[in-house]
TORKOL-4160 file (C-alpha; in steps of 0.2 Angstrom, whole numbers, padded with zeros to 4 digits, m for minus):
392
<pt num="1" X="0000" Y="0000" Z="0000"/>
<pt num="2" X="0014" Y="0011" Z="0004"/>
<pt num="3" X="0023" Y="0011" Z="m0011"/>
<pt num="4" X="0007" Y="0011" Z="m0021"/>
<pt num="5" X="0003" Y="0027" Z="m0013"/>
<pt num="6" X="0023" Y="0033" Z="m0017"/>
<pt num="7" X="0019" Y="0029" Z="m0035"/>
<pt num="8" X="0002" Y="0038" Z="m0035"/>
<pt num="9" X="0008" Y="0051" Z="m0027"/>
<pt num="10" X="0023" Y="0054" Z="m0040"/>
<pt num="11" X="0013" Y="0053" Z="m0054"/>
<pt num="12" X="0003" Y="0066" Z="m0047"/>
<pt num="13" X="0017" Y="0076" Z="m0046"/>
<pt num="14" X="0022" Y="0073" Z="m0063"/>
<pt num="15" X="0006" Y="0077" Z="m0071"/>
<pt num="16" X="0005" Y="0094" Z="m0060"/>
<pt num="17" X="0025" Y="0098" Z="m0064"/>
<pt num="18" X="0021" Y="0094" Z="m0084"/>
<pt num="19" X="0002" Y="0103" Z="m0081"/>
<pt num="20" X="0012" Y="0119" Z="m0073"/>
<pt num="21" X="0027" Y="0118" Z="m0087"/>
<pt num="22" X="0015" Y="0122" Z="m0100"/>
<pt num="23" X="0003" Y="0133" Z="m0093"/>
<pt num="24" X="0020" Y="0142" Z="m0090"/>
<pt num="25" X="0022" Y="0142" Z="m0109"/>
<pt num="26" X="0016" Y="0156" Z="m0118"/>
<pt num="27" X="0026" Y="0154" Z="m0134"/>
<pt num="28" X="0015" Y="0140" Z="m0148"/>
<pt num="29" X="0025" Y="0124" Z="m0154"/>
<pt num="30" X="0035" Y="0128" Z="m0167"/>
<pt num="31" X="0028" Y="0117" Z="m0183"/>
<pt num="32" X="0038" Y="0102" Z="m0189"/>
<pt num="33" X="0046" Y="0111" Z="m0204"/>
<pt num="34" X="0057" Y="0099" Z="m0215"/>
<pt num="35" X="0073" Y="0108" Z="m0222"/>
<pt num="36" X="0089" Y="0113" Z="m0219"/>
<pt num="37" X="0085" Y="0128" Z="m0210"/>
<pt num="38" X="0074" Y="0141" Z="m0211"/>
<pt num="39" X="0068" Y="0159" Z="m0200"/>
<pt num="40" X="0049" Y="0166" Z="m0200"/>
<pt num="41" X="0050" Y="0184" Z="m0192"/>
<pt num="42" X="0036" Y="0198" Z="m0191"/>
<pt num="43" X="0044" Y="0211" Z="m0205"/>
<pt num="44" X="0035" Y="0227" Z="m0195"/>
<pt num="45" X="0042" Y="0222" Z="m0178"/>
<pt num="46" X="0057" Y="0209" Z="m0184"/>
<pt num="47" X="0054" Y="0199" Z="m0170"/>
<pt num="48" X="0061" Y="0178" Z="m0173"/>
<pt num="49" X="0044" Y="0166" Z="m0173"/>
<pt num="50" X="0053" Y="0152" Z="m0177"/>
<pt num="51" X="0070" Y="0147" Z="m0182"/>
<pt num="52" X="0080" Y="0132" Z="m0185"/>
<pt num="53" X="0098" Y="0134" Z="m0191"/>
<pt num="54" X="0096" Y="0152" Z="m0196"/>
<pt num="55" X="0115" Y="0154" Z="m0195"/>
<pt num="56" X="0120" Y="0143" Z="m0205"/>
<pt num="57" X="0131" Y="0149" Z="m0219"/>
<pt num="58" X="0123" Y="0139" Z="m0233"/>
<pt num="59" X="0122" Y="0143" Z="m0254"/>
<pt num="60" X="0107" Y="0155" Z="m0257"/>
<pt num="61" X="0106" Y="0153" Z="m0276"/>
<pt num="62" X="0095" Y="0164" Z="m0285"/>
<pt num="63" X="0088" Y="0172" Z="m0266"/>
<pt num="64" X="0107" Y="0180" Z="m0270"/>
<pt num="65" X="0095" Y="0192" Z="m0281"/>
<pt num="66" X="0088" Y="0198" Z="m0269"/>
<pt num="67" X="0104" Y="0208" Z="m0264"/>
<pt num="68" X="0104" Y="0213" Z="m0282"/>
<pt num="69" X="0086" Y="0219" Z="m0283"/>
<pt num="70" X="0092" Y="0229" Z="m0266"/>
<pt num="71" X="0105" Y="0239" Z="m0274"/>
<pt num="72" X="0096" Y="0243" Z="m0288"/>
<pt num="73" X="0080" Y="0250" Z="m0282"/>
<pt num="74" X="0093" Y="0261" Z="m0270"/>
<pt num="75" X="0101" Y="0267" Z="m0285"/>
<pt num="76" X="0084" Y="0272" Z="m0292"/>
<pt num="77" X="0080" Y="0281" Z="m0276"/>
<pt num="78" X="0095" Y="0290" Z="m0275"/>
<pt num="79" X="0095" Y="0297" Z="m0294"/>
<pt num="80" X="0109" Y="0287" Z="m0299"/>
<pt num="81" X="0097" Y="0276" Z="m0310"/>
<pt num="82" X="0083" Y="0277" Z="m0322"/>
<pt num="83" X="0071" Y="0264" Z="m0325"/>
<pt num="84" X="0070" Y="0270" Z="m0343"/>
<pt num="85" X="0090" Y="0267" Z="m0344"/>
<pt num="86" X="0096" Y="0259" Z="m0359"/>
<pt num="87" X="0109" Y="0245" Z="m0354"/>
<pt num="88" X="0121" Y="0237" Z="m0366"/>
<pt num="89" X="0122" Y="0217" Z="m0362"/>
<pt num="90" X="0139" Y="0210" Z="m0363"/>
<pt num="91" X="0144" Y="0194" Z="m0371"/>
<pt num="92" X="0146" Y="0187" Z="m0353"/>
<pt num="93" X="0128" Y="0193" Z="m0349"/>
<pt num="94" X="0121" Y="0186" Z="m0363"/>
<pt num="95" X="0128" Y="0169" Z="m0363"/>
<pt num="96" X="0125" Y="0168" Z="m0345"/>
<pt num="97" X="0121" Y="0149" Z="m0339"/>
<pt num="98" X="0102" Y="0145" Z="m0330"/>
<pt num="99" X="0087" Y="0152" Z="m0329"/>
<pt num="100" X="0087" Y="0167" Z="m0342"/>
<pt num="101" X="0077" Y="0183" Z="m0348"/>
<pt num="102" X="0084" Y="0181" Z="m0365"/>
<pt num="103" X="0090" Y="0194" Z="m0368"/>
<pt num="104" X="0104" Y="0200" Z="m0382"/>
<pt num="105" X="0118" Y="0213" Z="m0387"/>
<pt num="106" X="0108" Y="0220" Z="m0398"/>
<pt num="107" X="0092" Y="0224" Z="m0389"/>
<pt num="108" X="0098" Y="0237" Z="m0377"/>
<pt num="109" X="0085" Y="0233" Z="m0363"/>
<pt num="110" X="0082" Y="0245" Z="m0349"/>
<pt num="111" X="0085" Y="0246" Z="m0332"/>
<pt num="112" X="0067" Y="0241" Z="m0329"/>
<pt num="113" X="0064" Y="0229" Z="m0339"/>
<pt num="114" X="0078" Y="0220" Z="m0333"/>
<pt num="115" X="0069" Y="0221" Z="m0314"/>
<pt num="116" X="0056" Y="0211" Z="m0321"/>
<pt num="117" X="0069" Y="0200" Z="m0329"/>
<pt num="118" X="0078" Y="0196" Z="m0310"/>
<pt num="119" X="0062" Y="0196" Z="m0302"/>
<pt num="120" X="0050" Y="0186" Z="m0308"/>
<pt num="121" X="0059" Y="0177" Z="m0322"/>
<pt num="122" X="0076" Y="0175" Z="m0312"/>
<pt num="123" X="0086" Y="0179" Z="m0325"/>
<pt num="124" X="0104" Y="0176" Z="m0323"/>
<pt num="125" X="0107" Y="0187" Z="m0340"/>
<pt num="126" X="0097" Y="0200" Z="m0332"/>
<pt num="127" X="0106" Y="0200" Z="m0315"/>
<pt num="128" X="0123" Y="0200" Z="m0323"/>
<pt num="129" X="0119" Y="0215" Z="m0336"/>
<pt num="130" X="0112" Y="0225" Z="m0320"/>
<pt num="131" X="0126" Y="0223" Z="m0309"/>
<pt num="132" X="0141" Y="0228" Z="m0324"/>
<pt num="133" X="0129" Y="0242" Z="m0327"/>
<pt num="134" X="0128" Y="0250" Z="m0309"/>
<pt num="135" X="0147" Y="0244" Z="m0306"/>
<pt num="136" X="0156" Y="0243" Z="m0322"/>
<pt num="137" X="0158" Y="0223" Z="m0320"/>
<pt num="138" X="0151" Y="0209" Z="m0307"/>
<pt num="139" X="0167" Y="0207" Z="m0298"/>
<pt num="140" X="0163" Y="0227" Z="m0293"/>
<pt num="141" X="0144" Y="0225" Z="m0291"/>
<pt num="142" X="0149" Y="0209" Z="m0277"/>
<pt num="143" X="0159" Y="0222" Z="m0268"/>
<pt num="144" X="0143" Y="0232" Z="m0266"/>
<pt num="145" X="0133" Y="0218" Z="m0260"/>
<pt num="146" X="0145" Y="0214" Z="m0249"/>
<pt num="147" X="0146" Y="0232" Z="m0243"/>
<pt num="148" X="0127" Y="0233" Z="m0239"/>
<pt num="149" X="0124" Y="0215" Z="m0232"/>
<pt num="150" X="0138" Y="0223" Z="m0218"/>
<pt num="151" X="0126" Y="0239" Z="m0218"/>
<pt num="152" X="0110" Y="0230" Z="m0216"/>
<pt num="153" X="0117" Y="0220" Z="m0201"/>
<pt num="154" X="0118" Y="0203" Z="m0212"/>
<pt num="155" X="0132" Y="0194" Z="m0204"/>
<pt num="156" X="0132" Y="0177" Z="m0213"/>
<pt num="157" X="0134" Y="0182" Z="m0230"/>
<pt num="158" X="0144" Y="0184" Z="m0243"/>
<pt num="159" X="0144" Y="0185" Z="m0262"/>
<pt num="160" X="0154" Y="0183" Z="m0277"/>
<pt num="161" X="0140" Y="0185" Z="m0288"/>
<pt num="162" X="0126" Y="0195" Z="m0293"/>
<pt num="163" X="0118" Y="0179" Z="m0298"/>
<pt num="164" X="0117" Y="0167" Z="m0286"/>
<pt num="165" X="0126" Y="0156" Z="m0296"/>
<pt num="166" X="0136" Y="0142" Z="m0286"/>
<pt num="167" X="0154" Y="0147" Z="m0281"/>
<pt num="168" X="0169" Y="0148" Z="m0268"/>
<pt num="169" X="0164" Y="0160" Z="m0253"/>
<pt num="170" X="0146" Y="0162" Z="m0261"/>
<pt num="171" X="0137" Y="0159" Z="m0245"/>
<pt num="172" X="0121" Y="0166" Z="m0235"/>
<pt num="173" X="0109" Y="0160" Z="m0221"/>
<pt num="174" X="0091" Y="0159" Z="m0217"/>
<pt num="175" X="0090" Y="0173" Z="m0205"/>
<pt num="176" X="0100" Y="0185" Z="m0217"/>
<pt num="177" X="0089" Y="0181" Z="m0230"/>
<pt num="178" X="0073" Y="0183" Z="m0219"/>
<pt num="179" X="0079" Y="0201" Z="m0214"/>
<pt num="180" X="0084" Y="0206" Z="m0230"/>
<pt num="181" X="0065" Y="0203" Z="m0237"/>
<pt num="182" X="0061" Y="0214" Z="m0223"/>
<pt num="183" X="0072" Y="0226" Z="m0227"/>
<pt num="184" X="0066" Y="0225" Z="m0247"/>
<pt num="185" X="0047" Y="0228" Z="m0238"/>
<pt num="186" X="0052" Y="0242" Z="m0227"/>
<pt num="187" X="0063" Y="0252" Z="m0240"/>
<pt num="188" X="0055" Y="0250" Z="m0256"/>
<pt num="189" X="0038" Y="0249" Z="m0251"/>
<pt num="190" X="0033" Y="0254" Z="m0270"/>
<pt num="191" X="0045" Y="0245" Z="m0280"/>
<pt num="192" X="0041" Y="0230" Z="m0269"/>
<pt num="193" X="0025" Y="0226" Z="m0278"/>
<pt num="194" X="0038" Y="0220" Z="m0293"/>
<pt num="195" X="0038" Y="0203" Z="m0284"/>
<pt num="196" X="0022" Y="0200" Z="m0284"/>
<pt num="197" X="0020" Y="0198" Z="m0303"/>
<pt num="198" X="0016" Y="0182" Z="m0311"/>
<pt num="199" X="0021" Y="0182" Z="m0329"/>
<pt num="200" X="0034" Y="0194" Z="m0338"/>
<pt num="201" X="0035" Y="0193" Z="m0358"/>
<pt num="202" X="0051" Y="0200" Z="m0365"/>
<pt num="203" X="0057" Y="0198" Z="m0383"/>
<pt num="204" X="0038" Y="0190" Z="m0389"/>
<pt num="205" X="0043" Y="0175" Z="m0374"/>
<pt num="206" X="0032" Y="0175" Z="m0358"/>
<pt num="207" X="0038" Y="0167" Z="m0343"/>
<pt num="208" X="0030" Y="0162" Z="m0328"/>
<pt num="209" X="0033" Y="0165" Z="m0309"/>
<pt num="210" X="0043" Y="0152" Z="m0301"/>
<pt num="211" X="0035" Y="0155" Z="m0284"/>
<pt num="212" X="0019" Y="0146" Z="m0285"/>
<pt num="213" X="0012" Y="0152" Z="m0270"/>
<pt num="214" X="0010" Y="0167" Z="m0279"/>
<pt num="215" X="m0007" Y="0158" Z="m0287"/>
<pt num="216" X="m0010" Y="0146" Z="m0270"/>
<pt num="217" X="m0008" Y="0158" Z="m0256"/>
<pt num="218" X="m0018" Y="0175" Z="m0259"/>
<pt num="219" X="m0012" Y="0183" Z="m0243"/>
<pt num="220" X="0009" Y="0180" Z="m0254"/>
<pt num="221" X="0014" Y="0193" Z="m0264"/>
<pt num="222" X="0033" Y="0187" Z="m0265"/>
<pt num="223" X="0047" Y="0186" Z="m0264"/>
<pt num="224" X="0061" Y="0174" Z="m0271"/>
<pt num="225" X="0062" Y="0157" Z="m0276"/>
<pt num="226" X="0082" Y="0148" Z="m0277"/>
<pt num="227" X="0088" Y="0132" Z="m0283"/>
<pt num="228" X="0106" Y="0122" Z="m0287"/>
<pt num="229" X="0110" Y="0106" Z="m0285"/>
<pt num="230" X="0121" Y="0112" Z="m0269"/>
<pt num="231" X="0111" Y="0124" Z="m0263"/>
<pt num="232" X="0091" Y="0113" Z="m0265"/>
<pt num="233" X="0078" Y="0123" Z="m0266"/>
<pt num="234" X="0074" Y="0138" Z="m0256"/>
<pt num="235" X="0063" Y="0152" Z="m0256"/>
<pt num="236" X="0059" Y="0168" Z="m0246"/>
<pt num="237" X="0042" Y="0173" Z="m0245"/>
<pt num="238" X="0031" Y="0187" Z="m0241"/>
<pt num="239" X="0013" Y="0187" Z="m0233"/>
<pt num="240" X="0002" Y="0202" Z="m0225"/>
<pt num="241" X="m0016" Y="0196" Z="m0216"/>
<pt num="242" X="m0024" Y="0210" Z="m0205"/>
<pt num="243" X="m0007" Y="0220" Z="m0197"/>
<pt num="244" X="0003" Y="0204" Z="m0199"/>
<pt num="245" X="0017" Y="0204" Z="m0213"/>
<pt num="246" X="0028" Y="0190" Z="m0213"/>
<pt num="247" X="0043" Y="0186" Z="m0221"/>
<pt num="248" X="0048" Y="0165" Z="m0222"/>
<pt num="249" X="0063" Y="0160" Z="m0226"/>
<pt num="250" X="0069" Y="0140" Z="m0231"/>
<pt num="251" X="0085" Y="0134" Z="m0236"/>
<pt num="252" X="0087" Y="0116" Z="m0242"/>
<pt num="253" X="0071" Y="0106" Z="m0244"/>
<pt num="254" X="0071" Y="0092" Z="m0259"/>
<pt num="255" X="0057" Y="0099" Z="m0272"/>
<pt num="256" X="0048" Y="0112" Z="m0278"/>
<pt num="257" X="0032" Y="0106" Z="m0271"/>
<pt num="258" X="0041" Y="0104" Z="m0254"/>
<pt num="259" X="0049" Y="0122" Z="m0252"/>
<pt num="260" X="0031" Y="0128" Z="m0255"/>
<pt num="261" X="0024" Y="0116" Z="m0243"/>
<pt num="262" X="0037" Y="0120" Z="m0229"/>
<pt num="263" X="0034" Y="0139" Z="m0233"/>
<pt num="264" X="0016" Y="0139" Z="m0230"/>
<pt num="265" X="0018" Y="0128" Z="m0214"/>
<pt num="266" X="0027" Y="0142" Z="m0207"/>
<pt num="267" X="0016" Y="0156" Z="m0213"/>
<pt num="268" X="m0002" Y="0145" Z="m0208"/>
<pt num="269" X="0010" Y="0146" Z="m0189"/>
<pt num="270" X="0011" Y="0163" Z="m0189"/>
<pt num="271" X="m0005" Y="0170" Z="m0194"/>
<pt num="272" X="m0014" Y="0156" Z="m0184"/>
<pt num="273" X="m0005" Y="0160" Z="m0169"/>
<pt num="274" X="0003" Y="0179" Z="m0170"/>
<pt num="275" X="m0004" Y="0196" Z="m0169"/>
<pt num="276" X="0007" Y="0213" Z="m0171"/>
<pt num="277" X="0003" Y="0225" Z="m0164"/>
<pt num="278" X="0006" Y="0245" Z="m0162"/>
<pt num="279" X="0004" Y="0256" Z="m0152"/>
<pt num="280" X="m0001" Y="0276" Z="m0153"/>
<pt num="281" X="0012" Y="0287" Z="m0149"/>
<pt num="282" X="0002" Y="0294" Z="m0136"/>
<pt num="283" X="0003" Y="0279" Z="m0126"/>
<pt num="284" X="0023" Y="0279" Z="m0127"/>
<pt num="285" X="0025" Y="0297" Z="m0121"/>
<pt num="286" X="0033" Y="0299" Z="m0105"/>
<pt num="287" X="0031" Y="0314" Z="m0094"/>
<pt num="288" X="0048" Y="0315" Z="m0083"/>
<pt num="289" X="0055" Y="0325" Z="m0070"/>
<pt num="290" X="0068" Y="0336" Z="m0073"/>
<pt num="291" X="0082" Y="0343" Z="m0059"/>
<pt num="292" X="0094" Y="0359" Z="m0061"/>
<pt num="293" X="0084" Y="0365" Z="m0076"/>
<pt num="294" X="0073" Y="0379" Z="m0082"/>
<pt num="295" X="0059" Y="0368" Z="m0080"/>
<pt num="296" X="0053" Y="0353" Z="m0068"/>
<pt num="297" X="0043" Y="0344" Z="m0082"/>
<pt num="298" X="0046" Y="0336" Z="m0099"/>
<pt num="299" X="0040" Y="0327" Z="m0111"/>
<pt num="300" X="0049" Y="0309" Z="m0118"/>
<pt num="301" X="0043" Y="0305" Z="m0135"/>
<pt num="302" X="0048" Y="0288" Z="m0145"/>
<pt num="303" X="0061" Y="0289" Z="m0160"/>
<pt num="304" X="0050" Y="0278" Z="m0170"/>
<pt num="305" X="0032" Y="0269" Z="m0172"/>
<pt num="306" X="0034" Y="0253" Z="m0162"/>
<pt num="307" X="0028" Y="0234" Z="m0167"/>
<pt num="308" X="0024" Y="0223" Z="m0155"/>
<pt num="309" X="0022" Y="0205" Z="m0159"/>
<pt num="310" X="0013" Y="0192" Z="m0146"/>
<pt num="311" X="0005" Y="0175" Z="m0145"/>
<pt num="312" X="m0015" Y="0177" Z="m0149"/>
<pt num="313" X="m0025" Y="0178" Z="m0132"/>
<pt num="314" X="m0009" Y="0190" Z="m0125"/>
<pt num="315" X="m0015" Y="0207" Z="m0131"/>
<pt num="316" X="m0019" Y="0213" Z="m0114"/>
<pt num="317" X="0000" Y="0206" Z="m0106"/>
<pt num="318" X="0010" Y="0218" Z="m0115"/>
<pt num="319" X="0016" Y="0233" Z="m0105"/>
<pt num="320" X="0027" Y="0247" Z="m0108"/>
<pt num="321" X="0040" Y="0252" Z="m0096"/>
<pt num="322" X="0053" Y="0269" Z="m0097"/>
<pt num="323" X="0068" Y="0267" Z="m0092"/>
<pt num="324" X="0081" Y="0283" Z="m0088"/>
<pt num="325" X="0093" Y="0291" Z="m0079"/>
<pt num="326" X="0088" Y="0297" Z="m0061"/>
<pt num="327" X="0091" Y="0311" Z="m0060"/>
<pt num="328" X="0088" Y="0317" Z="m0075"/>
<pt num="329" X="0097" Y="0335" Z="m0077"/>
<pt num="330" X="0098" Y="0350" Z="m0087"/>
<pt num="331" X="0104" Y="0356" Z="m0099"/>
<pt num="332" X="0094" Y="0344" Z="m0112"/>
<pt num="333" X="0096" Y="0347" Z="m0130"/>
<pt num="334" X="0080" Y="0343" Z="m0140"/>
<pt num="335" X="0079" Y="0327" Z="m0146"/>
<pt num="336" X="0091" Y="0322" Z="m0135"/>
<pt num="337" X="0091" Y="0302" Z="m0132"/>
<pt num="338" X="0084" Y="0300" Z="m0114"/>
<pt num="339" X="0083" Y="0282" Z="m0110"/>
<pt num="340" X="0071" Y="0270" Z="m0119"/>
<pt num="341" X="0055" Y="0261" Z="m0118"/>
<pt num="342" X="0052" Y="0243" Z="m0118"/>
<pt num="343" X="0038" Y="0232" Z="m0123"/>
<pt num="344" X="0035" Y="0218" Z="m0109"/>
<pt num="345" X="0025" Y="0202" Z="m0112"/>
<pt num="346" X="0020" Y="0194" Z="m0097"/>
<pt num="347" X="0020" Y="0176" Z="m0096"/>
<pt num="348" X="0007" Y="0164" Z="m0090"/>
<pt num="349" X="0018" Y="0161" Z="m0075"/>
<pt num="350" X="0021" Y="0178" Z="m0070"/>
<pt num="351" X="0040" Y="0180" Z="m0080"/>
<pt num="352" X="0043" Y="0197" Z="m0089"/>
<pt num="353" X="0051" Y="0197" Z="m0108"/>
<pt num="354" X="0054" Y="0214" Z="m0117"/>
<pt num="355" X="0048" Y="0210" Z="m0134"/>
<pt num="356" X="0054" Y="0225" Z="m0140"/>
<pt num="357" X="0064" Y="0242" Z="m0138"/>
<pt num="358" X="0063" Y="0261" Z="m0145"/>
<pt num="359" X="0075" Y="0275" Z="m0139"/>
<pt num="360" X="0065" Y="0289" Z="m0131"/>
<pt num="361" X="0071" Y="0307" Z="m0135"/>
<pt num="362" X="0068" Y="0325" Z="m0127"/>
<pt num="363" X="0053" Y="0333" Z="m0135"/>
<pt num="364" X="0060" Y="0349" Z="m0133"/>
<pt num="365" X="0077" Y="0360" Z="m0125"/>
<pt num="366" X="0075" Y="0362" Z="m0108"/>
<pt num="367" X="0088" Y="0374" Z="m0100"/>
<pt num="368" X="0099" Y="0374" Z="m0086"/>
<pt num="369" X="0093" Y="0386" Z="m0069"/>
<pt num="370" X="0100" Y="0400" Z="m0061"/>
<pt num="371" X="0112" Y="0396" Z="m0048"/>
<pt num="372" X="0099" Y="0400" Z="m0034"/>
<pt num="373" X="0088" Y="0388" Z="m0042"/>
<pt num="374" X="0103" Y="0372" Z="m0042"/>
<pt num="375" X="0106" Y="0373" Z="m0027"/>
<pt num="376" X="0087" Y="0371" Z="m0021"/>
<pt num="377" X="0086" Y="0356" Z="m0032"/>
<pt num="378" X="0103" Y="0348" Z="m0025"/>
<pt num="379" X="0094" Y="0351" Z="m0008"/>
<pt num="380" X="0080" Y="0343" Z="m0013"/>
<pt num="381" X="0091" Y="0328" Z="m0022"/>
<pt num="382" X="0099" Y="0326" Z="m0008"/>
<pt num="383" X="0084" Y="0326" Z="0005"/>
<pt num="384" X="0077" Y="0312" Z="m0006"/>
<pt num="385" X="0092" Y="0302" Z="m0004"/>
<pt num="386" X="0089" Y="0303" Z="0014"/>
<pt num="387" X="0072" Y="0297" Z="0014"/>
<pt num="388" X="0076" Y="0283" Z="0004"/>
<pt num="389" X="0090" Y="0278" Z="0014"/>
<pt num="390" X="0076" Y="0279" Z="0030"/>
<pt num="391" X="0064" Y="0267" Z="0021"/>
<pt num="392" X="0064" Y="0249" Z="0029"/>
């Protein structure tokens, strides 16, 4: 009987140990995605959903022209480019291996024509005329996409190519790819709409979309699709339901149908079990107190709109909390950075997680008082001090 009852009672234990363990858990199982690796992150807030290898230097293939499409578009933005630019293809352009736009020396496409050539037909020709347009020659163009994966934060990348074509030290990962999508959405919100085309004809020769979920998924409106035999296929895609945009990234599943199967698998768990959301500035303002100055009072207000993502059902857990130095004392410059403001989640078991950060900056100058008016304020500093040292 007595060792019955031990045995009851552990199991007991068990079940209320196991029972406690995932109340505790806030975050949803992650879905059994089959590939080599592979990120899902909110693009408004950039907050990880689920990740698996997403470090891992692996070889992008054509999500390489992704970095491509990057540094054109900026060059656009920046007047350096025109999309009605005529550019002369090369012999090396034009002979180019792979997936093709077809086009030839003496056709003189433009600059944005060739966009649709590397967006929605992959075109390796395309890609290669592109970059020894903006750079003189490839070799050039991959110094600049090395340049800006550095500026974009992209750790684990590196390219010899415009192309994605295999080579030495051509490698990428899951996570770089993931925020680079993101960083296509955020920057060129306009030019973005590109990777959501279907079909592009050029030269009397129509070509369709290799991103299929272009025609399954209505809520996808791109973004790349890669293959080699070393690399396996991959794709990074794009989604928006309600105020959630999600970028998917997958390296290294074993068909067409399965990059586009694991893709959706990961975009079904985030809108399923996601929301973004963000808040009015008005409820990120911060009214602090200010010593030594001109002024007792001022306002704190956020560098930038904030995006916070949460579980479903944890709206209401998510707090926002100020933190700055105390004291806080004149002189202050306007738009000086004071601090910061978190986003809190808490969890079912009472834990705190800061979802996400914004610096917080003075709303406007504050200058420093009189000498009368310091010293008041050190006596009162140093009478708070007093107090708190009094409290139990």
């Amino acid at each position: 009987m007595v060792i019955r009852a031990l045995i009851t009672a552990g199991m007991l234990i068990a079940f209320m140990m196991q029972t406690g363990e995932a109340n505790a858990l806030t975050w949803p199982q992650e879905p059994p995605v089959k590939a080599k690796s592979w990120v899902l992150l909110d693009a408004n807030s950039g907050q990880i959903l689920s990740k698996h290898g997403e470090d891992t230097e692996l070889p992008p293939a054509s999500l390489t022209k992704m970095m491509t499409m990057y540094l054109t578009f900026e060059d656009i933005k920046l007047g350096r480019l025109n999309s009605d630019d005529p550019v002369q293809v090369s012999q090396k352009a034009w002979k180019s291996g792979g997936s093709r736009m077809f086009i030839e020396p003496r056709l003189n496409p433009t600059v944005g024509e060739l966009l649709h050539g590397v967006s929605t037909l992959s075109g390796n020709d395309a890609s290669v005329a592109l970059a020894e347009h903006i750079a003189g020659t490839e070799e050039a163009f991959a110094d600049r996409m090395n340049a800006k994966a550095a500026e974009l934060g992209l750790k684990h990348s590196h390219f010899i190519n415009a192309t994605g074509f295999p080579a030495e030290g051509h490698y990428s990962s899951a996570m770089d790819m993931a925020r680079l999508g993101a960083a296509l959405l955020r920057d060129f919100p306009e030019e973005y709409k590109l990777f959501s085309e279907k079909s592009y004809t050029y030269n009397s020769i129509t070509q369709s979309n290799r991103n299929r979920l272009l025609w399954a998924d209505p809520r996808v409106d791109g973004i790349k699709t890669g293959h080699t035999e070393a690399a396996g296929y991959c794709l990074v895609s794009s989604a928006k339901k309600n105020n959630l945009r999600l970028v998917a990234a997958i390296f290294g599943t074993d068909s067409e149908k399965s990059r586009e199967q694991q893709s959706r698998l990961l975009l079904n768990y985030g809108f399923r079990n996601f929301v973004s959301l963000r808040p009015a500035q008005r409820n990120l303002r911060r009214q602090v107190e200010v010593f030594q100055g001109e002024e007792e009072q001022m306002w704190l207000l956020p560098r930038h709109s904030i995006w916070v993502t949460v579980p479903k059902g944890f709206e209401k857990n998510v707090s926002f909390r100020l933190r700055h130095p105390k004291p806080l004392l004149a002189p202050i410059s306007k738009g000086e950075r004071i601090g910061s403001i978190d986003a809190v989640l808490k969890e079912k078991d009472g834990t705190e997680k800061v979802m996400a950060s914004v610096d917080m900056l003075a709303a406007r100058d504050i200058g420093q008082a009189s000498w009368f008016g310091r010293q008041l304020d050190s006596m009162r500093l140093w009478w708070r001090g007093k107090q708190a040292e009094a409290q139990p």
